[in-house]
C-alpha positions in Angstrom: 0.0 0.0 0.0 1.4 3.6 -0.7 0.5 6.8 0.8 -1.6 7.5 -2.9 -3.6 4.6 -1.6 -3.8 5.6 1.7 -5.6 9.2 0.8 -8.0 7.3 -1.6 -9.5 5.4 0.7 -9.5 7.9 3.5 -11.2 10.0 0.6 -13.5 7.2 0.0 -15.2 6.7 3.6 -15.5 10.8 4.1 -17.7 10.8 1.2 -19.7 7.7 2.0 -19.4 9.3 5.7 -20.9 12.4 3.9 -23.6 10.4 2.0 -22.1 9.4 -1.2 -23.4 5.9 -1.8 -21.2 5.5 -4.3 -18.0 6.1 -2.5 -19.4 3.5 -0.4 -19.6 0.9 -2.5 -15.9 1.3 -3.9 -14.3 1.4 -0.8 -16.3 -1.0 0.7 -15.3 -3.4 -2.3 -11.6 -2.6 -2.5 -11.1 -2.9 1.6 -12.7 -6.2 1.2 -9.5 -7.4 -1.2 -7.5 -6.1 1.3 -9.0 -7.9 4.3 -9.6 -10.7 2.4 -5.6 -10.9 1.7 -5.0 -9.9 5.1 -7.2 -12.7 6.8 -6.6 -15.9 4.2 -2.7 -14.9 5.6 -3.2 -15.5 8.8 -5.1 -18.6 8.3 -3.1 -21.2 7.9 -5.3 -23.9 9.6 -8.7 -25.1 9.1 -11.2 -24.5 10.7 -11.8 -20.5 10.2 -13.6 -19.6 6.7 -11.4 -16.6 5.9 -14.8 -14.9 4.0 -16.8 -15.1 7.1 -14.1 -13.3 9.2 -14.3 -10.8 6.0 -18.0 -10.6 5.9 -17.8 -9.7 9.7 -14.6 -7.7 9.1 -17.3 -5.2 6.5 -20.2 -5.1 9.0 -18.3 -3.8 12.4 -16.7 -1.3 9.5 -20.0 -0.4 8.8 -21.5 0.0 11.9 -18.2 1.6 13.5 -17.6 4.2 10.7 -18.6 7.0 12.6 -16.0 6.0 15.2 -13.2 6.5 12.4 -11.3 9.4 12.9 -11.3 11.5 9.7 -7.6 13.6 9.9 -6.3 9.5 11.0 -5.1 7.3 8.3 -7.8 4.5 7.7 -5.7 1.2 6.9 -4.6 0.7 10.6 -8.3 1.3 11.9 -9.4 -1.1 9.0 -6.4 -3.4 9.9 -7.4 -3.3 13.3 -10.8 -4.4 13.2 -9.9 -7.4 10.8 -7.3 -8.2 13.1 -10.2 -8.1 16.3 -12.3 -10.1 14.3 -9.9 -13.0 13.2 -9.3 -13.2 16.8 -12.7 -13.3 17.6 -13.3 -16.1 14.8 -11.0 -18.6 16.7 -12.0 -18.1 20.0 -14.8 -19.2 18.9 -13.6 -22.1 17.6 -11.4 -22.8 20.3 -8.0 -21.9 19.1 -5.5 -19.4 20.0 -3.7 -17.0 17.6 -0.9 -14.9 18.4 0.2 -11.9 16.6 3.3 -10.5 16.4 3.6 -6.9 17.9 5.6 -5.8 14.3 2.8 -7.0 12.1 0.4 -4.5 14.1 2.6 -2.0 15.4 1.5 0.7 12.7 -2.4 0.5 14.3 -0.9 1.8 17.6 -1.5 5.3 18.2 1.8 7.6 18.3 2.1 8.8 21.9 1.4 12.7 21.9 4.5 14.7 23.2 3.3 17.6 24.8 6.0 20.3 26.0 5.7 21.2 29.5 7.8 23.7 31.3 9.2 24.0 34.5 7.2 27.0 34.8 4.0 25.2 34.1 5.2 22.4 36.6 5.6 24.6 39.3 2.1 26.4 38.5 0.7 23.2 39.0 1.9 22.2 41.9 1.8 25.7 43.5 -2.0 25.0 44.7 -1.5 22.1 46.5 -1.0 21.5 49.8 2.7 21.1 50.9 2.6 17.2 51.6 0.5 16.7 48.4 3.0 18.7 46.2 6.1 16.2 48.0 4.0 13.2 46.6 2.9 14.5 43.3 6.7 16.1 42.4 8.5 13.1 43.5 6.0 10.8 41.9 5.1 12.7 38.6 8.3 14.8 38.6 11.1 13.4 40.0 10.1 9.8 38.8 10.4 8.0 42.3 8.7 4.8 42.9 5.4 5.0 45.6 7.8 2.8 47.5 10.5 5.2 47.5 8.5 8.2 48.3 7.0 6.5 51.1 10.3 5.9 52.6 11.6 9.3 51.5 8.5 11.1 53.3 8.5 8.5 56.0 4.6 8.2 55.3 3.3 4.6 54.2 2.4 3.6 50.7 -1.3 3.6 51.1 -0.8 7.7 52.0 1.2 8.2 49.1 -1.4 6.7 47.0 -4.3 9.0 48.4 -1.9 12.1 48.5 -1.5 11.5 44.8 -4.5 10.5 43.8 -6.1 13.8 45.4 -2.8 16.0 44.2 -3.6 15.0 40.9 -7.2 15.6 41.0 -7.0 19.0 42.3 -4.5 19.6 39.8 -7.1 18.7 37.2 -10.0 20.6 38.6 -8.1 23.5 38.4 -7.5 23.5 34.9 -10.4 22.1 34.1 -9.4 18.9 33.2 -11.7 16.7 35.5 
């Protein structure tokens, strides 16, 4: 697959998305040739019919489309829900399939980076009370263990869990992140 197939068939579903029957049809027929591919790969043994697990694959596309994300590339959500549904197939018959991580790695979100400065650390933990802002900074800042704040603080594990959880929940309210 390029990158030219890619936008086509995110182009595809936001027209059918839109209404476009049309569009509908064509992607719905040239995903199936790729989930079709996809699936008769992995099945190797009996007992799965590779076109049911296709014919599933289509339907939970269908019914999920609104739960695409339009600005994210729509192979690894399409990928994903084949993959969910082969899985699904031989559980039902009793069998266990195991993926490899590289084969499914590209449906994993990237993990959004957000810059935060010191300045917005300390802003943060500025409205908590002191023994909250030890837990939360050693915890969330420094990186320490609840074990190893415990024993830092010379408080047990079970108040370092409460100090945090409430740190970080007035931390939220604040900005309005409940």
């Amino acid at each position: 697959m390029t990158g030219k197939d890619e936008a086509e068939f995110s182009r595809l579903l936001r027209a059918a998305i839109a209404g476009d029957e049309k569009a509908y049809a064509d992607f719905l027929h040239r995903i199936a040739a790729l989930v079709r591919g996809f699936v008769r790969r992995k099945v190797v043994q009996g007992g799965v019919d590779p076109e049911d697990v296709v014919q599933e694959t289509l339907l939970a596309i269908h019914v999920k489309r609104h739960t695409w994300r339009q600005d994210a590339p729509v192979l690894p959500w399409v990928y994903a829900i084949a993959r969910f549904k082969l899985i699904d197939a031989f559980r039902r018959r009793g069998r266990r399939i195991e993926v490899e991580i590289d084969e499914i790695a590209e449906t994993f979100a990237e993990p959004e980076t957000e810059k935060v400065s010191e300045r917005d650390i300390n802003r943060a933990l500025d409205g908590l009370p002191p023994a909250q802002r030890s837990v939360v900074s050693s915890i969330s800042v420094d990186g320490q263990s609840i074990g190893e704040t415990a024993t830092r603080l010379g408080i047990s594990e079970t108040a370092v869990r409460v100090s945090l959880h409430r740190g970080l929940a007035a931390i939220a309210k604040r900005f309005g992140r409940q």
